[in-house]
C-alpha positions, 0 to 999 in steps of 0.5 A: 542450478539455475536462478529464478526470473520472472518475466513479469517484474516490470508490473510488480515494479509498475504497481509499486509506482501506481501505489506509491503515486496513489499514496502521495496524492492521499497524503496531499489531500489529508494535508488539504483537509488539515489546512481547511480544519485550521481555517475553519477553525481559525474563523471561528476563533475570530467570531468568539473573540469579536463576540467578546469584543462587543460584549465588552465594548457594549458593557463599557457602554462604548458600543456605537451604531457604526461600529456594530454595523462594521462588527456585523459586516465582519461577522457575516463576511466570516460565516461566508467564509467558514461556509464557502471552507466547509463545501471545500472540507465536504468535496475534499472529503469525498475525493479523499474517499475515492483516493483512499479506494484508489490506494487500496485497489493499488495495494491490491493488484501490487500484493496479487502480483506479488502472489503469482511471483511467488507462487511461479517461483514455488512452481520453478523450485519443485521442478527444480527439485523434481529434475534434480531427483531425476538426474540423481536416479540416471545417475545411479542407475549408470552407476548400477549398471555400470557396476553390472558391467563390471562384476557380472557374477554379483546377485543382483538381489544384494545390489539392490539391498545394498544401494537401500542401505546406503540411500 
């Protein structure tokens, strides 16, 4: 019997690459957003530690005017900053959103042609199949006649009952 190929493997293996490149680039981008939460956070840190700091410093009675000034500067130059990461947390964000849709659209086309191999194989088998039982039914029916050939005498009936009884 002979084996099954499929004509169109290269698009199956095409998707998967397009699925697997798609993939890749989701996992890039959640690890950018990643790194932009820990910024994010991390200057926030920063602002509640130097908040304690001039707490602590203005309960000593330690706290000067030049100091507070440079304080103040920090504090804005980080909230400029904590602002400038979240306009890039909301656009990596919506890139992600279309990588996602992206992935799924890949998954998508490499699950459908996937599909239509199995069922161009499902289709091969039965016919397969179907010339199979053909040839089975030439053959008995050379056998049949054959057998004919030989005893021209038998019924033709008891043939017929007989081939039943042993199919």
């Amino acid at each position: 019997m002979a084996r099954f190929r499929f004509r169109l493997e290269f698009m199956i293996s095409l998707r998967k690459r397009r699925e697997e490149e798609a993939a890749v680039k989701l996992a890039k981008r959640l690890s950018s957003i990643r790194e932009l939460e820990d910024q994010i956070n991390a200057c926030h840190l920063k602002l509640a530690e130097m908040a304690d700091e001039i707490s602590e410093l203005t309960a000593q009675g330690r706290i000067t005017g030049p100091l507070l000034l440079m304080y103040s500067g920090y504090q804005e130059k980080l909230r400029k900053e904590i602002k400038r990461l979240l306009e890039l947390l909301a656009l990596s964000r919506r890139e992600e959103a279309k990588e996602r849709l992206a992935l799924r659209k890949a998954v998508t086309d490499r699950r459908i042609m996937e599909k239509f191999k199995e069922n161009k194989k499902l289709a091969w088998r039965a016919d397969e199949l179907k010339s199979e039982q053909d040839q089975m039914e030439e053959l008995a029916a050379l056998s049949r006649a054959r057998k004919d050939l030989e005893e021209p005498d038998a019924d033709p009936d008891k043939d017929d009952q007989n081939l039943r009884q042993t199919s």
